[in-house]
LUMKE-80323 format. One record per residue (C-alpha): residue in one letter; residue number from 1; x, y, z. Coordinates in nm, 3 decimals, decimal comma, padded with zeros to 5 digits. Example, Ala and Ser with C-alpha at 12.3 -4.5 7.8 and 13.67 -1.06 7.14 Angstrom:
{r A	k 1	px 01,230	py -00,450	pz 00,780}
{r S	k 2	px 01,367	py -00,106	pz 00,714}
end
This chain:
{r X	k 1	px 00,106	py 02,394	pz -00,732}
{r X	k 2	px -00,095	py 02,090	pz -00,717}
{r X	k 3	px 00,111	py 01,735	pz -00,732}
{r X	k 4	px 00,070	py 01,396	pz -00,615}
{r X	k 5	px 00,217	py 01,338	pz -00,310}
{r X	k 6	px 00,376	py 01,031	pz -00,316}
{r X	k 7	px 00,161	py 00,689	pz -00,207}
{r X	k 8	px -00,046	py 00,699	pz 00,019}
{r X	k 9	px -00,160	py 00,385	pz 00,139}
{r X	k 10	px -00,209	py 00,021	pz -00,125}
{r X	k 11	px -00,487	py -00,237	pz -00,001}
{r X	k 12	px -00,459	py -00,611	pz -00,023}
{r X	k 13	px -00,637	py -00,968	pz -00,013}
{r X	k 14	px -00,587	py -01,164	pz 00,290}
{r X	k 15	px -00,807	py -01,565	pz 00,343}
{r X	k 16	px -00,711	py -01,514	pz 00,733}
{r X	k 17	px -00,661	py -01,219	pz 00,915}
{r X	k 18	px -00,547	py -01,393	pz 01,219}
{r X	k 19	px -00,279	py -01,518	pz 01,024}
{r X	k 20	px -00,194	py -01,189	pz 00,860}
{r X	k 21	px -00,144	py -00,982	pz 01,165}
{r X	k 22	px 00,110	py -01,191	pz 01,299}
{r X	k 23	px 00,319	py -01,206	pz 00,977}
{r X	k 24	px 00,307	py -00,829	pz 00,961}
{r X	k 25	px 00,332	py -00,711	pz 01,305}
{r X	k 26	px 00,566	py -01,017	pz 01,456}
{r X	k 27	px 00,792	py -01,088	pz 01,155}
{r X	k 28	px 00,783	py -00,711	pz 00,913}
{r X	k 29	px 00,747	py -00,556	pz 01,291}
{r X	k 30	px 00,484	py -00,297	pz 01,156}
{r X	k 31	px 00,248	py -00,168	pz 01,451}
{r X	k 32	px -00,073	py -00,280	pz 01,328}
{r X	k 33	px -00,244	py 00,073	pz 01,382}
{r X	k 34	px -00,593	py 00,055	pz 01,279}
{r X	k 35	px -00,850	py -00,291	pz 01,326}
{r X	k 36	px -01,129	py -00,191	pz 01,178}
{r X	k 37	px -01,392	py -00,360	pz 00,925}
{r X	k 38	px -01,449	py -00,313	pz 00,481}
{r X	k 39	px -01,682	py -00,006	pz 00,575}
{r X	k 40	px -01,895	py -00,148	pz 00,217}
{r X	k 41	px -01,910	py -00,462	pz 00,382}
{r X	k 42	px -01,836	py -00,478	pz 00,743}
{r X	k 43	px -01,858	py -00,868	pz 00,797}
{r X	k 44	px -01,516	py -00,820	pz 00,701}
{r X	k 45	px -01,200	py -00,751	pz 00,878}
{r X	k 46	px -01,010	py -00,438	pz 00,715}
{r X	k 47	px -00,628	py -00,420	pz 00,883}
{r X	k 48	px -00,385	py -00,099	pz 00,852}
{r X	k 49	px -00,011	py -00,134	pz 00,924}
{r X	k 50	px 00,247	py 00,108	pz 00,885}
{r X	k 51	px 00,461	py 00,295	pz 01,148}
{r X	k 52	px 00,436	py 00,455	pz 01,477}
{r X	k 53	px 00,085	py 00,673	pz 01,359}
{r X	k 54	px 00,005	py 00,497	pz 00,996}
{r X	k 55	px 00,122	py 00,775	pz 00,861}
{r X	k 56	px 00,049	py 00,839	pz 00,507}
{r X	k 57	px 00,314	py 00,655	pz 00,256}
{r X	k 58	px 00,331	py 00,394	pz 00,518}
{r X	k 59	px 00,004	py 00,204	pz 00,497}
{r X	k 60	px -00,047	py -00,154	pz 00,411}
{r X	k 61	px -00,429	py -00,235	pz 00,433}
{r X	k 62	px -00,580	py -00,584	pz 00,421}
{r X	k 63	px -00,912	py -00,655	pz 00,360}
{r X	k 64	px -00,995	py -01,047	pz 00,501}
{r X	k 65	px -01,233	py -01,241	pz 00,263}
{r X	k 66	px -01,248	py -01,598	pz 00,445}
{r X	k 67	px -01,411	py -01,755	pz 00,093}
{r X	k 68	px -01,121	py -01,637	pz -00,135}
{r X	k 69	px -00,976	py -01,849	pz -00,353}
{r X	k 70	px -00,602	py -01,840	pz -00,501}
{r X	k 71	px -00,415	py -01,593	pz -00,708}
{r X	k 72	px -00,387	py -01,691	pz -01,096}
{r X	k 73	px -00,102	py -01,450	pz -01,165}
{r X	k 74	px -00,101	py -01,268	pz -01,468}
{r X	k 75	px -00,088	py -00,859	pz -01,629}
{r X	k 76	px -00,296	py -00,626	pz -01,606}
{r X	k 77	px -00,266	py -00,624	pz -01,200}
{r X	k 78	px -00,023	py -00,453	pz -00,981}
{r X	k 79	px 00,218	py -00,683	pz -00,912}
{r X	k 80	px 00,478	py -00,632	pz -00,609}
{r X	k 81	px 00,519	py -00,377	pz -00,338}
{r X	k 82	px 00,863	py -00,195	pz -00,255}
{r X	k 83	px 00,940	py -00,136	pz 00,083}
{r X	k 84	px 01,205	py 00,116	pz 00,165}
{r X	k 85	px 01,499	py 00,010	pz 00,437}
{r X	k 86	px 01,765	py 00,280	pz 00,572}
{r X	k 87	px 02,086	py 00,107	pz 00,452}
{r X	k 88	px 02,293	py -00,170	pz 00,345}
{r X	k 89	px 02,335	py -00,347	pz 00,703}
{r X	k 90	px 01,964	py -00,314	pz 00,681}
{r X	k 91	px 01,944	py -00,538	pz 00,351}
{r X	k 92	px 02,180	py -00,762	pz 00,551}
{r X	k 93	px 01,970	py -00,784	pz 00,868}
{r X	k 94	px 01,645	py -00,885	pz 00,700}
{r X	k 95	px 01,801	py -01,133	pz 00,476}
{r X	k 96	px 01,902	py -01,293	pz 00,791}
{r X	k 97	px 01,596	py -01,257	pz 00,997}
{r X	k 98	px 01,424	py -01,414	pz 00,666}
{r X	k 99	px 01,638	py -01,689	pz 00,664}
{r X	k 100	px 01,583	py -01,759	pz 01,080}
{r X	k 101	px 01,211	py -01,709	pz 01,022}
{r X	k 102	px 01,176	py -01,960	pz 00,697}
{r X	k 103	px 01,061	py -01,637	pz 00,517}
{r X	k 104	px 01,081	py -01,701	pz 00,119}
{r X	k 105	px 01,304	py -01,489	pz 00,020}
{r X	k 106	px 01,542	py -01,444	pz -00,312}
{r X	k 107	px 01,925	py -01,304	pz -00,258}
{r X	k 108	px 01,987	py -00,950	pz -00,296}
{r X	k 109	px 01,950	py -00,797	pz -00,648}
{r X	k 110	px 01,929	py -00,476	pz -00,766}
{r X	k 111	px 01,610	py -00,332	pz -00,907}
{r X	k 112	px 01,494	py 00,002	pz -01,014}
{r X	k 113	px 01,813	py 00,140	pz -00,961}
{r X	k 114	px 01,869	py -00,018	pz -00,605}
{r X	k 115	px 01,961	py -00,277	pz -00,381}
{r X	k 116	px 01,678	py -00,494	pz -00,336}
{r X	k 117	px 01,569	py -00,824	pz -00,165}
{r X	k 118	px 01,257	py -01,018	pz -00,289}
{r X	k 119	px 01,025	py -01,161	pz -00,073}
{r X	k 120	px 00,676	py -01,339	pz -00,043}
{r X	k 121	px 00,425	py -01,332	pz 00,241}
{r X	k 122	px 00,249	py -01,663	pz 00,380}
{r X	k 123	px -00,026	py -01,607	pz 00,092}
{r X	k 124	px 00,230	py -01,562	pz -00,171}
{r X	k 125	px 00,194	py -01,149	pz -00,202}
{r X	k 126	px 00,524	py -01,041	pz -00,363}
{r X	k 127	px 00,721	py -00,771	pz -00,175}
{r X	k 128	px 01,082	py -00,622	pz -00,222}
{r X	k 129	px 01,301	py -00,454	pz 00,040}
{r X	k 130	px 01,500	py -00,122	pz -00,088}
{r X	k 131	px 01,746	py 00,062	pz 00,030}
{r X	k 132	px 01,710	py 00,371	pz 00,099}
{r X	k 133	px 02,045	py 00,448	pz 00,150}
{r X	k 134	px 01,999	py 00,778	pz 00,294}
{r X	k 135	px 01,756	py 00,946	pz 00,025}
{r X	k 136	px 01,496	py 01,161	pz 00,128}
{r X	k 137	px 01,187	py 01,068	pz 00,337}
{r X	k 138	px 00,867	py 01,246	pz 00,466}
{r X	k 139	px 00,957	py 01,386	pz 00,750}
{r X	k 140	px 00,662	py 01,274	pz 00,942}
{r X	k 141	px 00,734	py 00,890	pz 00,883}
{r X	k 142	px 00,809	py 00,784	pz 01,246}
{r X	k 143	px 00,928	py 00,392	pz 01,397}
{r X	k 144	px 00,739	py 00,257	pz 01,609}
{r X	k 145	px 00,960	py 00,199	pz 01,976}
{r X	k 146	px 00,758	py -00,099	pz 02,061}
{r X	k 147	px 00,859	py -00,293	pz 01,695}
{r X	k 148	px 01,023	py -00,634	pz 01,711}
{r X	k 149	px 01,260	py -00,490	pz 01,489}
{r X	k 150	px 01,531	py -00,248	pz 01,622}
{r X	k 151	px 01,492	py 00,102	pz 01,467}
{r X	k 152	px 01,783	py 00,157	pz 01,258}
{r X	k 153	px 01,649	py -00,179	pz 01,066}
{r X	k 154	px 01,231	py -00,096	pz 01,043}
{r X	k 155	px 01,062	py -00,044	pz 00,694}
{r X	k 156	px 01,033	py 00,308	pz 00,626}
{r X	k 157	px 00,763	py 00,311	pz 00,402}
{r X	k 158	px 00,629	py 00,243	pz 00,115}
{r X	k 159	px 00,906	py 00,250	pz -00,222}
{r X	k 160	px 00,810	py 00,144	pz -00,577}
{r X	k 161	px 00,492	py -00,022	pz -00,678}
{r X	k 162	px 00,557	py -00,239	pz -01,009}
{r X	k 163	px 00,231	py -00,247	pz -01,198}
{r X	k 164	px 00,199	py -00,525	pz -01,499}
{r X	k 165	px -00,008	py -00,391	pz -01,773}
{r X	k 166	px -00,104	py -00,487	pz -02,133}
{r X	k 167	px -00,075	py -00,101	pz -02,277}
{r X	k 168	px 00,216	py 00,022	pz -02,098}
{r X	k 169	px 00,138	py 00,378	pz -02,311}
{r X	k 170	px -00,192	py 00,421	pz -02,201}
{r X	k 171	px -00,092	py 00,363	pz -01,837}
{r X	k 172	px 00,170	py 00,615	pz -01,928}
{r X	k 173	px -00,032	py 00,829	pz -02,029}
{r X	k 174	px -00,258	py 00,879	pz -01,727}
{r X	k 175	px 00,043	py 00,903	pz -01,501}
{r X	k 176	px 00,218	py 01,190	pz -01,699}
{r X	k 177	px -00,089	py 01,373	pz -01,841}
{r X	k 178	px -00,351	py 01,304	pz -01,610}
{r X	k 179	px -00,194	py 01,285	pz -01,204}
{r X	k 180	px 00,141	py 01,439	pz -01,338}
{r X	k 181	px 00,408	py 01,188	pz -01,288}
{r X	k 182	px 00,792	py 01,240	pz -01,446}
{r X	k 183	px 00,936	py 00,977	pz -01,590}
{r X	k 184	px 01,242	py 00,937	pz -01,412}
{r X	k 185	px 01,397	py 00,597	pz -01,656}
{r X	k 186	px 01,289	py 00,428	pz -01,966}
{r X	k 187	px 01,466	py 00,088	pz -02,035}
{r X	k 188	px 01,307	py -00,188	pz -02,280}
{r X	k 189	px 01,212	py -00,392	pz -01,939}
{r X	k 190	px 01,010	py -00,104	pz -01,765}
{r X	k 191	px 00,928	py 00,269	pz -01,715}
{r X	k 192	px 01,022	py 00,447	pz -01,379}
{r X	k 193	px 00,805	py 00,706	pz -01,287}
{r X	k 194	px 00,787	py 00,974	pz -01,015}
{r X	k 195	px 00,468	py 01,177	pz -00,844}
{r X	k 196	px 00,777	py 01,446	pz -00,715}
{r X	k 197	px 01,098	py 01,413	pz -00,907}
{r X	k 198	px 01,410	py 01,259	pz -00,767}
{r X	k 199	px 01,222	py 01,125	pz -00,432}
{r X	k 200	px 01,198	py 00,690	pz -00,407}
{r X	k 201	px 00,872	py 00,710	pz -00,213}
{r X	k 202	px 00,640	py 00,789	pz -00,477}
{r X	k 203	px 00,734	py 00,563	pz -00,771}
{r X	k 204	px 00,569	py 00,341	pz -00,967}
{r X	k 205	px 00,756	py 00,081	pz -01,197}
{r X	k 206	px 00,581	py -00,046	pz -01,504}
{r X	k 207	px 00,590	py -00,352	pz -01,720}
{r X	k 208	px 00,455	py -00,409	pz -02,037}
{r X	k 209	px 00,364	py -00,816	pz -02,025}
{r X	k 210	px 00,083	py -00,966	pz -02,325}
{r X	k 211	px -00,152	py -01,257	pz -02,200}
{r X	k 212	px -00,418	py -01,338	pz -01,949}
{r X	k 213	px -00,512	py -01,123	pz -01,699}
{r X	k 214	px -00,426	py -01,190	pz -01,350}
{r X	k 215	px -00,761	py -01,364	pz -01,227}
{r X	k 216	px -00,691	py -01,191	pz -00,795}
{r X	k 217	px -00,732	py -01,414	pz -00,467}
{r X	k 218	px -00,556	py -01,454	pz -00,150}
{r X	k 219	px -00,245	py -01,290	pz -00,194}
{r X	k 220	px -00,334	py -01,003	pz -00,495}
{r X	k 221	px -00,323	py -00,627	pz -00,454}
{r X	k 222	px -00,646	py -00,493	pz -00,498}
{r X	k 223	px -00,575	py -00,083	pz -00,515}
{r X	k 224	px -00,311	py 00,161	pz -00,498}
{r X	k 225	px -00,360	py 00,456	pz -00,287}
{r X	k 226	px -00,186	py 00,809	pz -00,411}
{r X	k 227	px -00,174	py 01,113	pz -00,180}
{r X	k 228	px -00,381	py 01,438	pz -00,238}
{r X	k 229	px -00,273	py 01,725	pz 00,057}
{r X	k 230	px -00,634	py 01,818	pz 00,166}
{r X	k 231	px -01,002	py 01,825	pz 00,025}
{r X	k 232	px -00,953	py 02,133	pz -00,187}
{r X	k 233	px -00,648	py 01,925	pz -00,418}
{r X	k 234	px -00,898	py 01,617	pz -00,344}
{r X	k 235	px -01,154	py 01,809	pz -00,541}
{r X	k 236	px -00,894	py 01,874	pz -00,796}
{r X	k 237	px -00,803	py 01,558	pz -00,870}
{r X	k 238	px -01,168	py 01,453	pz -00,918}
{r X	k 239	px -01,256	py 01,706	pz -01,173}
{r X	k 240	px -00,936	py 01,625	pz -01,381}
{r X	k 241	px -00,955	py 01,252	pz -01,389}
{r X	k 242	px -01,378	py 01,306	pz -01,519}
{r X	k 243	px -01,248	py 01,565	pz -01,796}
{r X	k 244	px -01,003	py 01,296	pz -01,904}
{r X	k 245	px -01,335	py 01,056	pz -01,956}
{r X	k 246	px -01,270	py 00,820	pz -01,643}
{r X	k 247	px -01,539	py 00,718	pz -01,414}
{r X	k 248	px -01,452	py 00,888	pz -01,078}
{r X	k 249	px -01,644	py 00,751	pz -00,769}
{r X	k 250	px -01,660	py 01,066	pz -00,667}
{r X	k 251	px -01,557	py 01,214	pz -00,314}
{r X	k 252	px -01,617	py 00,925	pz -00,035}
{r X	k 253	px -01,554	py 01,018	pz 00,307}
{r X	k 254	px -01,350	py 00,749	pz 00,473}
{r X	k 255	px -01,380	py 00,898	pz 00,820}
{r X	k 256	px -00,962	py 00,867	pz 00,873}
{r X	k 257	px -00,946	py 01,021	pz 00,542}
{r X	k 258	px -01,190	py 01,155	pz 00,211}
{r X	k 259	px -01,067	py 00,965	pz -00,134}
{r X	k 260	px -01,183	py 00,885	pz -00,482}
{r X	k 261	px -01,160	py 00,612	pz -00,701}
{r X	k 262	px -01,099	py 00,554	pz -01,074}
{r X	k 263	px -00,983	py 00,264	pz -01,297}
{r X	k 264	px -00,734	py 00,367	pz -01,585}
{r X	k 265	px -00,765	py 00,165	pz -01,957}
{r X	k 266	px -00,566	py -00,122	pz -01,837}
{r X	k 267	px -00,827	py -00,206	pz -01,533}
{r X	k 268	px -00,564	py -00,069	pz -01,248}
{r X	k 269	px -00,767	py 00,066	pz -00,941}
{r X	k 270	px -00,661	py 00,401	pz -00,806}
{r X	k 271	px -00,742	py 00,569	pz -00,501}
{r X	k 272	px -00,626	py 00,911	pz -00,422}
{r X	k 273	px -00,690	py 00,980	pz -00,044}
{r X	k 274	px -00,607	py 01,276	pz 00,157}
{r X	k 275	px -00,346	py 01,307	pz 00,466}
{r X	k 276	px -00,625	py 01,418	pz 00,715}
{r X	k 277	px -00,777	py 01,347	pz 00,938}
{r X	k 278	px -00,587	py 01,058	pz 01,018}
{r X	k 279	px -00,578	py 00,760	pz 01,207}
{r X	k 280	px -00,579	py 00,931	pz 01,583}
{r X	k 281	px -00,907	py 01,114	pz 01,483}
{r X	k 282	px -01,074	py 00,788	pz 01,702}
{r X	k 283	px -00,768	py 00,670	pz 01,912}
{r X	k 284	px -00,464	py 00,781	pz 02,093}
{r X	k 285	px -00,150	py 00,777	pz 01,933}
{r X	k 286	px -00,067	py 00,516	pz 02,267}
{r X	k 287	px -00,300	py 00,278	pz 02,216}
{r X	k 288	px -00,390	py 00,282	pz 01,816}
{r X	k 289	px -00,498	py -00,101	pz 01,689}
{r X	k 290	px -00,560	py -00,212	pz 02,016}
{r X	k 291	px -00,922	py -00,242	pz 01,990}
{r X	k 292	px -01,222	py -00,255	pz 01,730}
{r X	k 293	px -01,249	py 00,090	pz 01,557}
{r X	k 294	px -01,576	py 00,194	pz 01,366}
{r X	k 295	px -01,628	py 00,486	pz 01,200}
{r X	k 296	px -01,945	py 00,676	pz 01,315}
{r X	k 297	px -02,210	py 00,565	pz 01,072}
{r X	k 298	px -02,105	py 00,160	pz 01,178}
{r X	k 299	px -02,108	py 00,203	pz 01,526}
{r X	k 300	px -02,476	py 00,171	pz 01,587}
{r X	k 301	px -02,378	py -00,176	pz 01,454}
{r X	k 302	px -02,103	py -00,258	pz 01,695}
{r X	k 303	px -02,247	py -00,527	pz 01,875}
{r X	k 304	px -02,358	py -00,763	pz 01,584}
{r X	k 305	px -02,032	py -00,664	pz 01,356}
{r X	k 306	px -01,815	py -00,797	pz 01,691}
{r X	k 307	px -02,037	py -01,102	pz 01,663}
{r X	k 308	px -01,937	py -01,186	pz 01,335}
{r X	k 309	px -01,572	py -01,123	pz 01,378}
{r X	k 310	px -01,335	py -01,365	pz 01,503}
{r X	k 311	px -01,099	py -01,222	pz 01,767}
{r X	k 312	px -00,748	py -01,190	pz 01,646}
{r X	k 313	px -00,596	py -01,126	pz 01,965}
end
């Protein structure tokens, strides 16, 4: 049977790259495991964290537009990322380490059903720690030994993605009849919803908020990224969301992994990606971030893309 994975990856906005890699490698202690460049415009720095490999579920991509402007908040965006912890002393430790680090931070709540801590980046990008608390994982999600962070305390992966809309039933609909999501609660503040039912790491929380739409900059999420198994579920995917009447990009081959693209009614950008080939297709699993990656069709480009880059480390 065909489903939705879970997330695969979700892709920001970031003014400074330089910047950006040290929040997320030196303060979230992510291994920053891909430096590579917006392969539809490579003047651009395009940055992949996650854990030990990037493994699917784990990615958080940031593209670097120098010229950006702010964020004018607003609906019809998505609108925080959840980031799953192992356990209570885990909430604990990262409240701390936010307070040492002058992180903004909110106390703990609870939110979709757990124990959460808000937080912002230097650019203002909303995140929210969750615990875990033992619940299932993808096996394959691996910490990264050389982290800042001790292992028991890393970010697993990737938890619930709120999404702000206008039509909360349209969105609803394309989750549930179109990339078969369950809805797992229904409350007059938000819908929960699950690609694989009763598992955290594929959820997606949406509000139904009226007004302008959020105008993005520094700061804003730009796509989410679900997971597809291989090419042949890839292909599936495709064909379903273009009988529905959405405009699929079609099949683009990312080099580290194929995907497609569609918009739903509200505007939201969707990705669905495969697992394969991965991020060690061009690196070892030793040295992955380390160095400029291109994928093949840039690489005749190498030395003028380099020149336009500034050095981050």
């Amino acid at each position: 049977m065909r489903k939705i994975l879970g997330h695969h990856h979700i892709s920001m906005i970031t003014k400074n790259a330089k910047k950006n890699d040290e929040f997320y490698k030196n303060i979230l202690g992510l291994r920053r495991v891909k430096k590579s460049v917006n392969q539809d415009d490579p003047s651009m720095y395009h940055l992949f964290f996650g854990d030990l490999a990037g493994s699917p579920g784990t990615g958080l991509t940031f593209f670097e537009i120098p010229m950006v402007g702010r964020t004018y908040r607003g609906t019809n965006a998505i609108t925080q990322i959840g980031l799953l912890v192992s356990s209570k002393e885990s909430m604990l430790y990262w409240k701390n380490r936010f307070e040492e680090l002058n992180v903004k931070h909110d106390e703990i709540i609870r939110y979709a059903g757990r124990e959460a801590l808000p937080f912002e980046d230097p650019e203002g990008l909303r995140l929210i720690l969750l615990n875990n608390n033992g619940e299932v994982i993808p096996e394959f999600w691996t910490s990264w030994p050389n982290s800042n962070v001790p292992s028991e305390h890393q970010i697993l992966g990737m938890g619930t993605i709120e999404i702000t809309v206008k039509n909360s039933s349209k969105l609803e609909k394309t989750l549930t009849e179109v990339l078969e999501f369950v809805v797992k609660e229904r409350s007059a503040e938000h819908i929960v919803f699950q690609s694989i039912k009763g598992q955290g790491f594929g959820e997606i929380l949406v509000k139904e908020m009226d007004g302008p739409s959020e105008r993005p900059g520094r700061g804003s999420i730009h796509h989410l990224a679900l997971r597809a198994k291989d090419d042949e579920e890839l292909n599936y995917w495709n064909e379903k969301i273009k009988e529905r009447g959405f405009h699929s990009s079609g099949i683009v081959d990312r080099f580290y992994f194929k995907s497609l693209y569609f918009r739903e009614s509200n505007g939201i950008l969707f990705e669905i990606a495969t697992d394969a080939p991965g991020f060690t297709v061009d690196a070892d699993i030793e040295t992955l971030g380390e160095t400029l990656d291109l994928p093949p069709f840039l690489e005749e480009r190498r030395v003028e893309i380099e020149r336009r880059l500034e050095p981050l480390d």
